[in-house]
C-alpha positions in Angstrom: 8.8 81.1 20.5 12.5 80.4 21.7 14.9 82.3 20.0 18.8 82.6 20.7 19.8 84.7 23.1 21.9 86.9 20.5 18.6 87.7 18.5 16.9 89.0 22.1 17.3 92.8 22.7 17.9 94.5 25.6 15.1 96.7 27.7 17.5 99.9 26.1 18.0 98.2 22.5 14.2 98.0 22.8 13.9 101.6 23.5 16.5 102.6 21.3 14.5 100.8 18.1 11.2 102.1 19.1 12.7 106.0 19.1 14.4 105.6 16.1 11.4 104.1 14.2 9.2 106.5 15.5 11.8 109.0 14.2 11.9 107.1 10.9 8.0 107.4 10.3 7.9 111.6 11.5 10.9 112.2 8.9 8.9 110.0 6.2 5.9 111.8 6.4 7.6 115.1 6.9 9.1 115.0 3.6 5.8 113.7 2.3 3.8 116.5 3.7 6.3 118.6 2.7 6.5 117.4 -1.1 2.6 117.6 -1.2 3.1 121.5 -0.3 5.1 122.3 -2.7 2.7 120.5 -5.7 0.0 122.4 -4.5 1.7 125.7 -4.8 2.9 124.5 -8.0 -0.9 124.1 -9.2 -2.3 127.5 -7.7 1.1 128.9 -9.6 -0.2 127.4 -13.1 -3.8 128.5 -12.4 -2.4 131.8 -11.7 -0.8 132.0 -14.9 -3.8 130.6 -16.8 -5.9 133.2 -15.4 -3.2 136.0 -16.1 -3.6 134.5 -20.0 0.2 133.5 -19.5 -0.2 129.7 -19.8 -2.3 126.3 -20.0 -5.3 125.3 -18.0 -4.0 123.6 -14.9 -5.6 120.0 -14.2 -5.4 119.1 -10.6 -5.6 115.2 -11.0 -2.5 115.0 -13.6 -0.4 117.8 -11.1 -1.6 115.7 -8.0 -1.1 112.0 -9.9 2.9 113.2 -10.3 3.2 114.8 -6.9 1.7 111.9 -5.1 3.9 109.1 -6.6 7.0 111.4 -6.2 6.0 112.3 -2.2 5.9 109.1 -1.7 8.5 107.3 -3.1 10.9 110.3 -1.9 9.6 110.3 1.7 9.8 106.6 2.2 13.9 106.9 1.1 14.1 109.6 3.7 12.3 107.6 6.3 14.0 104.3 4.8 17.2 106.0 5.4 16.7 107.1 8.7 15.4 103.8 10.1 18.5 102.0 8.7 21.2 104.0 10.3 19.3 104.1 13.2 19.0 99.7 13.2 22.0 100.1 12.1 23.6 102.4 15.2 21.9 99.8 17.5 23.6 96.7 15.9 27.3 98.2 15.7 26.6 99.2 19.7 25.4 95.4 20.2 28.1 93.8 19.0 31.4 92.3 20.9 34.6 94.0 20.2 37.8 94.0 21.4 38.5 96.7 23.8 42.2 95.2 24.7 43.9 92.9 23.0 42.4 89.6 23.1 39.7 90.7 25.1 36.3 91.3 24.2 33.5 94.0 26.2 32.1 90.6 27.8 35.3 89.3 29.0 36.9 92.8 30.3 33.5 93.1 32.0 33.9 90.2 34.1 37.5 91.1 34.7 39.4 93.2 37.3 42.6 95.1 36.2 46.3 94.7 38.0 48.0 98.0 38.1 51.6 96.5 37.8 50.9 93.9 34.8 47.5 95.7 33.0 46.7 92.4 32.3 42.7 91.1 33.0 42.4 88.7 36.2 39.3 87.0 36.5 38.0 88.3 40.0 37.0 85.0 41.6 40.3 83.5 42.8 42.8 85.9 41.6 46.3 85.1 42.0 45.0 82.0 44.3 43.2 84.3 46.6 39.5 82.6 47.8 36.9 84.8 46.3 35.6 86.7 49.0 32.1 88.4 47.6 34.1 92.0 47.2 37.3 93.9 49.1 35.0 95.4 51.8 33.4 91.2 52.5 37.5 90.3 52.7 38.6 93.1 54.8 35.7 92.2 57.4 36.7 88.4 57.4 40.3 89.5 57.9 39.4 92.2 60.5 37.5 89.8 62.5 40.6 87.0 62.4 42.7 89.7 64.1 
């Protein structure tokens, strides 16, 4: 499948979105286990109480029926939330913006800086210099002219 090149990810984006669902999926079922715990101390605390002669008999199924459905939806808006700031985090990181004005990460990348003007000069050909392949490749041509 051929997709544009702005849906494709990087190898670190990649990584970054793996972590952070993993993360998602430990803090989901965290809070599920976690949830789950605390019913079940909640229905040895109303067995207790029937046994003391304090209260009703405690039914398992009905305690567990709540404390499922509640575990669960809870622990997938924890997870949830985690996995979107985390998607989120990656796509703010991904995007272009300006760094200097009128620029953008891409085109100061590709661009050296003057220290007299601060303006970006594109490296090949700068003020009608030849491009060279790099200072130390124009030094050597001009070292070996001497």
């Amino acid at each position: 499948m051929n997709r544009p090149a702005v849906w494709r990810l990087t190898r670190a984006e990649c990584t970054a979105a793996a972590i952070w669902t993993v993360l998602a999926i430990v803090v989901g079922n965290t809070v599920y286990d976690l949830l789950l715990t605390r019913g079940l101390k909640e229905f040895k605390f109303h067995v207790a109480l029937h046994d003391a002669g304090m209260g009703p008999e405690a039914s398992l199924s009905e305690l567990m029926a709540v404390t499922v459905f509640d575990a669960t939806w809870i622990g997938l808006l924890f997870g949830s939330f985690v996995a979107i700031t985390g998607f989120a985090t990656i796509w703010l990181l991904r995007r272009e913006r300006p760094r200097v004005a009128g620029t953008t990460l891409r085109q100061a990348q590709g661009a050296s800086w003057d220290l007299d003007g601060g303006a970006p000069s594109r490296r090949a050909g700068a003020h009608g210099a030849r491009p060279t392949g790099g200072d130390n490749a124009g030094r050597a041509a001009q070292a070996r002219k001497v």
